[in-house]
C-alpha positions in Angstrom: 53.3 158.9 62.9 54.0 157.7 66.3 51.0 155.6 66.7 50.2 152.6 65.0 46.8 152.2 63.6 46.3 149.4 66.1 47.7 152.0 69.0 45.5 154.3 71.4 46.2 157.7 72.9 45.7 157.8 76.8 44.9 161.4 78.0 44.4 162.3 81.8 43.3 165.6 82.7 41.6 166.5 86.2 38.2 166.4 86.1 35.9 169.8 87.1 36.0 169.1 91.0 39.6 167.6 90.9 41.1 169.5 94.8 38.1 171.9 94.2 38.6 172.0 98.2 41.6 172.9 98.7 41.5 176.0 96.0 38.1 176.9 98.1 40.8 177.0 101.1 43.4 178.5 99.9 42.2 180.6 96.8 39.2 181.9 98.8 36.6 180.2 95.9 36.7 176.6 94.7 34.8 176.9 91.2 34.3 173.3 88.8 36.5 173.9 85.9 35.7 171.4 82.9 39.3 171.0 80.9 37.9 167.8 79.0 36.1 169.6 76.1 38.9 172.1 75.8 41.6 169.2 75.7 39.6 167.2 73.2 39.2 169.8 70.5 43.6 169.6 70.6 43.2 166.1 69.2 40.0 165.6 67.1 41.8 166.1 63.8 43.8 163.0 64.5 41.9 160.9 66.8 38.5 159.7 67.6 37.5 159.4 70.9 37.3 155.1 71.6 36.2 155.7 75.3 36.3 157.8 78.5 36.3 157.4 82.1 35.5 159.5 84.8 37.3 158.8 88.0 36.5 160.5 91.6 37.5 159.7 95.5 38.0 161.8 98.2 40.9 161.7 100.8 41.7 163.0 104.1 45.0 164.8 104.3 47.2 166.0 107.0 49.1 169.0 107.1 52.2 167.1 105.1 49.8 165.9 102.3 48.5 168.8 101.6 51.6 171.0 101.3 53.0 168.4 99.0 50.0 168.6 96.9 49.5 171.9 96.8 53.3 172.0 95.6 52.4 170.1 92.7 50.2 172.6 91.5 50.4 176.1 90.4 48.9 177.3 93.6 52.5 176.2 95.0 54.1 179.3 93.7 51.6 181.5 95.9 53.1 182.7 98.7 49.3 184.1 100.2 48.0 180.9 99.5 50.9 178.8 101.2 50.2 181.2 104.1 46.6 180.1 104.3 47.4 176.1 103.8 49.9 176.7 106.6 47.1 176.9 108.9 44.6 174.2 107.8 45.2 170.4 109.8 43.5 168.4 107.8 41.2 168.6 104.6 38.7 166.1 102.5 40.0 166.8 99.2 38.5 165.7 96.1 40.4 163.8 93.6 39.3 163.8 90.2 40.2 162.7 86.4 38.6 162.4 83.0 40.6 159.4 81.2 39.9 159.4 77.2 41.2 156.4 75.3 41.9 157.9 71.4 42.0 155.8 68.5 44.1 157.5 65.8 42.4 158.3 62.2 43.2 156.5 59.4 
């Protein structure tokens, strides 16, 4: 009802290696972990998939970047795992995302 029939649906989701890294350093494993499929199947009955995207850099991040992106996760509210990022310097990290453009049914 919100979307026009002319509109599109954006959906971001972090792709399977998205700071795979960083949970390897501070989780003890980094495992790929797809979410596109899963978040897909929440909007086929009202959309079709118009296109995707698959983005993926990697960064180098001081002690400072990392603690702020590890608060943005739920690994934040770890306190073992802020323990072990309080002794890493600096990290490659992986960023990752699976864009989907949705066109709505009609």
């Amino acid at each position: 009802r919100i979307i026009s029939a002319e509109g599109r649906l954006i959906v971001v989701v972090p792709g399977e290696d998205d700071q795979i890294e960083l949970r390897e350093a501070v989780l003890g494993k980094g495992l790929p972990k797809d979410r596109a499929e899963t978040t897909l199947t929440h909007f086929i009955d009202h959309f079709s998939l118009e296109n995707e995207q698959r983005l993926r850099y990697t960064v180098n991040l001081d002690t400072e970047a990392l603690r702020d992106l590890f608060a943005l996760s739920y690994r934040g509210a770890r306190r073992q795992a802020a323990e072990r990022l309080a002794l890493i310097s600096r990290l490659d990290v992986t960023l990752s995302y699976h864009l989907f453009c949705l066109k709505p049914l009609r």
